[in-house]
N, C-alpha and C positions, 0 to 999 in steps of 0.2 A: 083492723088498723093497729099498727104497733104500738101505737099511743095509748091503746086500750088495753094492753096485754100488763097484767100483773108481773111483778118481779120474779115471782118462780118461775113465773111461764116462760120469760125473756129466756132466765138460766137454761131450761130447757129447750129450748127451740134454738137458741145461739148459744151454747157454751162454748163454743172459740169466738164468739164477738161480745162475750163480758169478761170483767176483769178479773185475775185471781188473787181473791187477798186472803187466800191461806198460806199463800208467800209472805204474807207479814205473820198472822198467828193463825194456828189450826182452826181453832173456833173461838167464840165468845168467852168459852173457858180459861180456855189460855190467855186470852184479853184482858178477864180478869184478875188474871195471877199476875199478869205484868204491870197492868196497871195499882194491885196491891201491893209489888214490888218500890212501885219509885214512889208511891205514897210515900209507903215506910222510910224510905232513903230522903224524903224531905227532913231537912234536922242533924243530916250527918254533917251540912255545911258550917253548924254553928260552934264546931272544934275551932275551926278555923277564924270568926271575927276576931278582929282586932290583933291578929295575929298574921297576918299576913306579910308582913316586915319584918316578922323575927329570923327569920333563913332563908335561903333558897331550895332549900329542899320542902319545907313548910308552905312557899306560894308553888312550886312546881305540883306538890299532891291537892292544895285546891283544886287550883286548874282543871287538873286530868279528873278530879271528882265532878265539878261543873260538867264538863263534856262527856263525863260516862252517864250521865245523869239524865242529862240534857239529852241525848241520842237517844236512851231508851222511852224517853218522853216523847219526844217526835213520833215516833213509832205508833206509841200508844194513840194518839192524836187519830195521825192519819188512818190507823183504821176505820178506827170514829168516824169522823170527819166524811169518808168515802163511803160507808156501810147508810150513813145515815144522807149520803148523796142522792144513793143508789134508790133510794123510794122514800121520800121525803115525808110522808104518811104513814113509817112504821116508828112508833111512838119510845119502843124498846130501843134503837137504834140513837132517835133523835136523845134521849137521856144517856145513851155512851158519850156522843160528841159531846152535850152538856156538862158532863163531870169530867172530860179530858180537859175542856177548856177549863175549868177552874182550877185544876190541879195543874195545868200551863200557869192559872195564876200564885198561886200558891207557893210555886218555883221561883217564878221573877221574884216576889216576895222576899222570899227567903235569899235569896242570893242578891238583892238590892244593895248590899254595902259594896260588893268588890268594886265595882270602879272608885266611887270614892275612897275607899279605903287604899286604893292602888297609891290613887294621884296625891294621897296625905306620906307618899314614901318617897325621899328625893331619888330623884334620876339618876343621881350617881351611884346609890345603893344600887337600883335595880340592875343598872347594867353591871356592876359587880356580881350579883345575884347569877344574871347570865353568862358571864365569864368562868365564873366556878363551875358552874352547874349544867351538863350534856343533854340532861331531859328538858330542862328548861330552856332553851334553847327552840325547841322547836314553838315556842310560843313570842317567839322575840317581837315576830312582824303583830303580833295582836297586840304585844305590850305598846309596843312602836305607835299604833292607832290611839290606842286610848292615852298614849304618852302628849298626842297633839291635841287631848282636850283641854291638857292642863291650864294653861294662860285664860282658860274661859270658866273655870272651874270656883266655884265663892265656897267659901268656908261653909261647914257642914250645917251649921241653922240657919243661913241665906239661904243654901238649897232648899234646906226640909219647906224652908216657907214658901220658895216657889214654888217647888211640886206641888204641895197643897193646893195652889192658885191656881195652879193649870185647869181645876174642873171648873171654875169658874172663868178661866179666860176660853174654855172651849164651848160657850155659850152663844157665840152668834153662828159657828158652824153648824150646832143642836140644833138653833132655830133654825137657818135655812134647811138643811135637812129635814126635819118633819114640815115644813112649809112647804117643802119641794114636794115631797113623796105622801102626807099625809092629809094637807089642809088645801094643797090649790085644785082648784079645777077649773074647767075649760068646757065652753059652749058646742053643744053642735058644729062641726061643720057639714056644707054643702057640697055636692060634685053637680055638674054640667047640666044636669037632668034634672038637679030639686031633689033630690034622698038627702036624707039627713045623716048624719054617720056621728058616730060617737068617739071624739078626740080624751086620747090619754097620753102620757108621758111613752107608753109602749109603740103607738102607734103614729105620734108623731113625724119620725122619720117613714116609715113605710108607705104615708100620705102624702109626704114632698117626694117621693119617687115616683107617683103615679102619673100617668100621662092625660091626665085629666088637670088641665093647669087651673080651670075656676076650683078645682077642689085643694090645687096646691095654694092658690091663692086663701080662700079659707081659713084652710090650715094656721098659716105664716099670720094671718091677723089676726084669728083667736088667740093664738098663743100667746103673740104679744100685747094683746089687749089684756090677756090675764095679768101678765107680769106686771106692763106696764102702769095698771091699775096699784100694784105695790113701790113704782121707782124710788121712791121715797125711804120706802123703809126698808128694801132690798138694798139700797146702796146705804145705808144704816148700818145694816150689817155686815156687810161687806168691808167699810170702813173698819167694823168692829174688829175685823179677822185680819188686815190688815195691822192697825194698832197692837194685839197683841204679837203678832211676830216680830215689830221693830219693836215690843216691849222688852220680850225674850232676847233679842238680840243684843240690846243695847244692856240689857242687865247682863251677861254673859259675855263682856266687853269682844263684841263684835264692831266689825264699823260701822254696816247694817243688814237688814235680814238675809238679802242672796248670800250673804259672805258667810250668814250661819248655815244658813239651807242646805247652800253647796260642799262647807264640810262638812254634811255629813257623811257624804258619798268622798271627800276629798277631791273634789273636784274643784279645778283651779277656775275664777267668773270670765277667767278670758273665754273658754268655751261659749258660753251663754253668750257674752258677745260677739266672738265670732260668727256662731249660730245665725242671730242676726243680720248682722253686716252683710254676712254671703246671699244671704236669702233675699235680703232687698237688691244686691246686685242681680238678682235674675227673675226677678219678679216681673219682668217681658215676659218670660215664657208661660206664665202664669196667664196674664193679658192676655194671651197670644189662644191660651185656651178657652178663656173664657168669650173670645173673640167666636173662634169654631163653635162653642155650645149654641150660642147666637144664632150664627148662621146655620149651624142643622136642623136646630129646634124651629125656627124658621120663624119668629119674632121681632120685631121693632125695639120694642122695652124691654132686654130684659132684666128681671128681678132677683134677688136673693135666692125667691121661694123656688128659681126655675134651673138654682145649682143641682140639684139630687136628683132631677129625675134623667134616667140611662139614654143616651143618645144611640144606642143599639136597643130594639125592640124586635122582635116575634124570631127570636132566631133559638128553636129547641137544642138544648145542651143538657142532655140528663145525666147523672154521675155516679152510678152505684157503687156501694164501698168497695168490692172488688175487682174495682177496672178502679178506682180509684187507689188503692192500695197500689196494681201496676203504675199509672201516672208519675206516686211519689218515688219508687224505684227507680224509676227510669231519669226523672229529672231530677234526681241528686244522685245519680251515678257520677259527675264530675267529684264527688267529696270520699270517692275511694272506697276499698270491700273492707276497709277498718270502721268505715262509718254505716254503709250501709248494712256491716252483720250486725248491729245494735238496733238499727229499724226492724230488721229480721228478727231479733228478738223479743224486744216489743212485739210486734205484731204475735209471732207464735207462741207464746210464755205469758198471756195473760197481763198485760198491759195495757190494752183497751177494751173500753164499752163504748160499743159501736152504736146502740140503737134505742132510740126512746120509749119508755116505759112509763106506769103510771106511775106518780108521785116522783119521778125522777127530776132532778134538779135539771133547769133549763142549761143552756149555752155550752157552754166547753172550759176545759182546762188543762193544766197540767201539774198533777200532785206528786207528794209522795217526802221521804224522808232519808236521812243517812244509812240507817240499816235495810231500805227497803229498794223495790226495785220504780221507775217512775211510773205514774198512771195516768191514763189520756182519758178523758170524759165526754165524750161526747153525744150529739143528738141529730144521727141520720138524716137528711131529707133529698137523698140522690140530688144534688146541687154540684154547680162548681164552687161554689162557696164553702162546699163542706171539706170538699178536697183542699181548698188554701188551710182551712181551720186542721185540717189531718193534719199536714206540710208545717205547720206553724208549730201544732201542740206536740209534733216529734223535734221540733228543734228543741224547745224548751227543755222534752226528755233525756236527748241526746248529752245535752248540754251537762242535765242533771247527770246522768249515768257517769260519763266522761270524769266529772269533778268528784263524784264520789268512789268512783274507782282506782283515785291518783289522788286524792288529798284526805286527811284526816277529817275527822268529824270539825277540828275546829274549822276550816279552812273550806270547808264543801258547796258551802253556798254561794252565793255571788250579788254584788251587789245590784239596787235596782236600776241603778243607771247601765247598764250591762245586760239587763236582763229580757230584752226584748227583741238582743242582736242577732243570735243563734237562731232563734222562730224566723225575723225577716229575710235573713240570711237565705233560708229554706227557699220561703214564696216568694225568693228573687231567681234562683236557680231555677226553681218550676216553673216559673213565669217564661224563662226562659228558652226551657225544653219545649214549652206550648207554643209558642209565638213559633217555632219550627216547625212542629209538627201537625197546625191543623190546620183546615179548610180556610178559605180567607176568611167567610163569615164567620165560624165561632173563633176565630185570631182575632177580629174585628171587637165582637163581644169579651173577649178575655182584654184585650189595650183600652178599654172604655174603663173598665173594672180597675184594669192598673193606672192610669190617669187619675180616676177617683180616690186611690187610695195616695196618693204621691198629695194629691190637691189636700185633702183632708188629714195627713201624716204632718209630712214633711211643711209644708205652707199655710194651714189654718193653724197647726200647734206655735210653730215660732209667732205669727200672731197671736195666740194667745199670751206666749209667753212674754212678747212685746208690752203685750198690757197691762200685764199680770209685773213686769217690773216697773213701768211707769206708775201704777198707781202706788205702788211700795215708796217711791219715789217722793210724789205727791205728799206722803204722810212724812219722811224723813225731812222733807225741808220744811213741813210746818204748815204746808195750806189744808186747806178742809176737802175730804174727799166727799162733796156733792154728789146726788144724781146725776147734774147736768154737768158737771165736770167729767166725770165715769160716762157719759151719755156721748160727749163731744171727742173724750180721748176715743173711745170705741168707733165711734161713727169715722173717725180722720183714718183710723190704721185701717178700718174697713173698706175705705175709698182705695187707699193707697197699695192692697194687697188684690183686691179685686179688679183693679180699672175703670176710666170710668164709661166700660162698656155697662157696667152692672148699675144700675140703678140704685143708687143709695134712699133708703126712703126712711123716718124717723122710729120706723119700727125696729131695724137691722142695729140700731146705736145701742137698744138696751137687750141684745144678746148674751153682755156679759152677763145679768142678773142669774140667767137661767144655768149657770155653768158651775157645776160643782164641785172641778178639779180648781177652782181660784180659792177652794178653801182648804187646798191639799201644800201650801205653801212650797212655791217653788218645784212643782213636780214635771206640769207639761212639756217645759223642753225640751224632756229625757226621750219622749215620745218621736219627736224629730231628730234628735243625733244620732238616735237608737237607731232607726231607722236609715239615716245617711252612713252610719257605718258599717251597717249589716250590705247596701247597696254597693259601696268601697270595697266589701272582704268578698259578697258574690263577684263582682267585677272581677277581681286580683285572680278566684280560682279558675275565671272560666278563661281568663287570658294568661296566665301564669299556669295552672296544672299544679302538678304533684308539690311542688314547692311552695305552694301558696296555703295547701291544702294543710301541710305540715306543720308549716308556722297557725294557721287557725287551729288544727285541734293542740297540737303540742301544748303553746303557747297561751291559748285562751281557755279552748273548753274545755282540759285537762287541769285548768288553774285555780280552778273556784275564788277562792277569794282570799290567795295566798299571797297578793298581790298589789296593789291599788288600781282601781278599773280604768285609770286614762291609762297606766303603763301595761296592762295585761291588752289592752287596744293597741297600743304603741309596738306593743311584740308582736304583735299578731299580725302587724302590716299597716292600722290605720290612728294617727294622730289626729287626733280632735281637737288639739288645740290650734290645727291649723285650718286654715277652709277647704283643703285638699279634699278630705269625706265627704262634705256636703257638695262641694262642686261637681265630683264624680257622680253622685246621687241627682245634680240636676240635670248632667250632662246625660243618664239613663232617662230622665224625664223626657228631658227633647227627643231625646232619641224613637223613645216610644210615641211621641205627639207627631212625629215628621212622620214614621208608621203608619198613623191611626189618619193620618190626613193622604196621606197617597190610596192607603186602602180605598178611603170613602171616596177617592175619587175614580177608582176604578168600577167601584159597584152600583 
């Protein structure tokens, strides 16, 4: 079994399906001497405090010293980081990540004054600064960013004291956090037969999938038996996390927390509402699905717990990495031989680790840094699942590669509202190529898959994020965010998102408790645009072509974050701030339900 094979062995037996990261440094050696390098180099910044105002050529050589600093630091990291991925058991390994990450802190550390110190320089100087000054210039649009925190920005012992306070306002996240993952557990549950099985946070989902519905049932009541035994003081905390962000915001004269949240990213809140608004206009189609689960599954009631299990069963779809490797070729052949000789690349130059190993870290990813080349992580199981997660984790790299090949180290990254678009983008295109090219039964099995993920993206996120502003809400005008308050707003948007084909029953109202993106302030629904706009730019290239194609890499994935992410979306073909994205994205919805329902009725 591959799961048994030691990390040497992997290297041996697949050296073209593990990664090569003597593309980053020869060996450990040289890991050493780089990371002795930017040690040392912590400290060169302290020429520069308080002096940052005195010229432009004085804040031009900060800068370029942060960012040389900074990039050799990445580096160092992600070796780390990857070496100690790759077999999570070699202990040598886990102490590099260990000491890269500290010396990650050590840097922020040290380089903690510049934005302050920025924003204590009037704006009219700076942009003097940049009118003298040709190197400094290329740093305009970064200045330009931190130039928009100023109005939010308190005099330097305000600051210092709030910062301080943040480890104490990050205390009801701690708690749910070890609560969630440390302290709760969960009873037995039952399946059809009387076996007992053993529920955890892992297996949770894997249980509501199963076509054994007394054990989905189970499932769905122990779980919320657990919570709900805490509603109390889950929505305690919850409140807590809450309060602190209209703390932060209102001290950081905000009007309230979305308005902080969303610049960070600069994102204007009409988005978020928009988001919404389009999404209850077509929440029929939602109904209309949940209407079909009904009737295939072939049920009277039905339930919350009977959304996840697959309405396609016994239909064999095995996927090995290389027939999957062709798949991703073939269905992103619409993005052109500029985009696909960078898959090409990847794939042949040691960019992926294909297959699981002992001690290797679970799931997938996509890493890597400014001087290096990207790296995909993965964990085999001949799936079509594995192939979306290939399709995904090359967009990410793509993405990556693109912006660090056409943008400086300041400017290479991208923000996270943006950063999910390139991946979906992929397993829209693929989705695409398949729905063409296979047998009706596994076409059948792949539109079930895409259904699911549109239901749980695009329409469970914007309800989340529904929720997640109304209780923001709740605290800014002053009422007490209750259990049964948190219990009743959940339980109505739950009705209202599902139909009432779904059975609402008092377990489904305290869902939110168990959700630990509601302590991510303001994040989930990036999860949904990300998604509607990557749905928008697949559409554009497969009905547009070369021109479509152009504007998305030109434009976007050659932009990293030279740019602000509604307008590098805006160039690229799709504005967010209108419903146009998200409409197209549910217009591909229907389109695949109208599909998925003619199929079934043919077979």
């Amino acid at each position: 079994m591959t799961n048994q094979r030691t990390r040497e062995e992997q290297e041996q037996k697949f050296p073209n399906h593990t990664w090569d990261l003597t593309t980053i440094f020869k060996d450990d050696a040289a890991w050493e001497a780089a990371f002795e390098q930017v040690s040392n180099r912590i400290g060169e910044e302290a020429q520069f405090k308080g002096h940052l105002g005195d010229s432009a050529e004085t804040l031009y050589q900060a800068l370029r010293l942060q960012d040389e600093i900074e990039a050799d630091l990445e580096s160092v990291y992600v070796y780390a980081h990857l070496k100690q991925d790759q077999d999570t058991g070699n202990a040598h390994y886990t102490g590099l990540e260990s000491r890269a990450h500290q010396l990650i802190i050590r840097f922020s550390s040290a380089w903690s004054f510049l934005v302050p110190e920025l924003l204590q320089i009037d704006e009219a100087k700076i942009q003097s600064f940049l009118d003298e000054h040709e190197g400094l210039k290329h740093y305009a649009f970064a200045l330009e960013m931190v130039n928009h925190k100023r109005p939010h920005v308190l005099d330097a012992d305000k600051e210092k004291l709030l910062t301080e306070a943040q480890d104490a306002l990050s205390t009801p996240g701690n708690v749910f956090s070890m609560f969630d993952n440390a302290d709760l557990t969960f009873e037995d549950v039952t399946d059809k037969d009387g076996n007992k099985h053993p529920l955890t946070q892992g297996t949770f989902i894997k249980y509501l999938e199963s076509d054994d519905r007394q054990l989905r049932q189970s499932v769905y009541e122990n779980v919320y038996k657990a919570y709900g035994a805490y509603n109390n003081t889950l929505s305690a905390t919850l409140a807590g996390e809450v309060k602190k962000h209209v703390f932060n915001a209102r001290s950081h004269n905000y009007k309230t927390a979305r308005e902080q949240a969303l610049s960070n990213n600069y994102i204007p809140e009409a988005v978020y509402d928009n988001l919404v608004a389009t999404v209850h206009k077509y929440l029929p189609l939602l109904h209309r699905y949940t209407e079909l689960r009904k009737k295939l599954l072939g049920i009277d009631d039905l339930k919350m717990y009977d959304m996840y299990t697959p309405l396609v069963k016994d239909i064999k779809f095995d996927m090995p990495y290389e027939e999957a490797v062709e798949w991703m070729l073939k269905g992103l052949a619409p993005m052109g031989e500029t985009y696909l000789n960078v898959l090409k690349e990847g794939l042949n130059n040691g960019w992926v680790d294909v297959y699981e190993n002992k001690g290797k870290r679970s799931g997938a990813y996509s890493s890597g840094a400014h001087q290096t080349n990207p790296f995909i992580l993965l964990n085999w199981s001949d799936t079509v699942s594995d192939l979306f997660t290939l399709v995904h984790e090359f967009g990410h790299s793509a993405h990556s590669y693109f912006s660090r090949q056409n943008q400086s180290s300041t400017y290479s990254g991208y923000s996270i509202f943006v950063a999910e678009v390139a991946s979906t983008c992929n397993e829209a295109l693929l989705s695409h190529y398949m729905e063409q090219h296979l047998d009706d039964k596994r076409r059948l099995l792949l539109l079930n898959q895409e259904l699911e993920r549109f239901r749980a993206t695009l329409f469970r996120q914007t309800m989340f994020a529904e929720f997640e502003h109304k209780i923001h809400e709740i605290e800014e005008a002053g009422e007490p965010l209750t259990a049964q308050r948190m219990n009743e707003e959940y339980a109505q948007l739950n009705r209202q998102y599902f139909g009432d084909v779904v059975e609402t029953d008092d377990n489904i109202s305290k869902e939110w408790s168990r959700i630990p993106h509601f302590y991510m302030n303001y994040y989930v629904y990036q999860y949904a645009t990300g998604y509607s706009a990557a749905q928008s730019l697949s559409h554009q290239i497969l009905t547009e072509g070369e021109p479509a194609v152009e504007r998305y890499i030109n434009e976007f994935l050659k932009k990293g974050s030279s740019n602000y992410p509604i307008e590098l979306l805006k160039n690229a073909g799709v504005d967010m701030t209108t419903p146009q994205p998200i409409e197209d994205a549910l217009h591909v919805f229907e389109q695949k339900l109208d599909a998925f329902e003619a199929l079934m009725d043919t077979l």
